[in-house]
N, C-alpha and C positions, 0 to 999 in steps of 0.2 A: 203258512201253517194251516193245513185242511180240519185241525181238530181243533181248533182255539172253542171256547165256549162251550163242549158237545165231547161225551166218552168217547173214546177211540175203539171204534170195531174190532178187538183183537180174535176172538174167534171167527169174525168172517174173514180176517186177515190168512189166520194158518190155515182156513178150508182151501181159499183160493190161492195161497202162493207157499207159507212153509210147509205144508207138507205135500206138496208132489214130490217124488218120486227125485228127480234134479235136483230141486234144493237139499233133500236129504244128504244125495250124496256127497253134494258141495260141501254142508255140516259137518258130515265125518271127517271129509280130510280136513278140513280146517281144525276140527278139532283133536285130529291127530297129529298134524303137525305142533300144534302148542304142547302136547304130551311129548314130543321126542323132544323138544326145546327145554321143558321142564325135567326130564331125565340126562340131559347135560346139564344143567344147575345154571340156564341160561335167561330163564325167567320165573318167575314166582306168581303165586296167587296173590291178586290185591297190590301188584309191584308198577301198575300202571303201563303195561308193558307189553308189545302184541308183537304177534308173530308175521311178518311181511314176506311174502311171497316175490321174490324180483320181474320173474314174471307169472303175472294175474294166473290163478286157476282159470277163470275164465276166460282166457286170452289162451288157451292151448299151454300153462307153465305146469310143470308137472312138482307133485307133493315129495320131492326128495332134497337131501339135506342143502348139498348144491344150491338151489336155489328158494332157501329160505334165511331171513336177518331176521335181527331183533330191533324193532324198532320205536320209540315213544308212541302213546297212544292220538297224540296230538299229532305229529308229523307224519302217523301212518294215515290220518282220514284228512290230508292237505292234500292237496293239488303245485304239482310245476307251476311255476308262473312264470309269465313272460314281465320283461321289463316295464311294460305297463298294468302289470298286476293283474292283469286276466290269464286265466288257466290255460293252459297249453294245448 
């Protein structure tokens, strides 16, 4: 944990990484994909509940219906694991 004891730089955070230009547009469609989820009556605000991309935006998956699920908020930020419990 690089902030234990000590405020967390959130302004120099969004100079140097949320707001380029890429992460913007990553934002929108993430955040458009949760609006076409919530206009099927597939997730709710405050419902604990995230929209998972099968494959990654960032791995070349494209923002259409096809490939997106709904998935708990817990099991969408887990990792595969191998039988010995290390990530895949």
């Amino acid at each position: 944990m690089p902030y234990v004891n000590k405020p967390r730089p959130y302004k120099r955070e969004n100079e140097l990484y949320k707001s380029k230009p890429d992460q913007i547009a990553k934002r929108v469609a993430r955040n458009k994909a949760r609006r076409q989820m919530e206009a099927e009556g597939l997730v709710h605000k405050g419902d604990g509940k995230e929209v998972d991309h099968i494959k990654p935006l960032s791995k070349g998956g494209a923002n259409v219906r096809s490939n997106m699920r709904v998935k708990s908020a817990s099991a969408n930020h887990s990792y595969p694991r191998k039988a010995n419990h290390k990530p895949k």
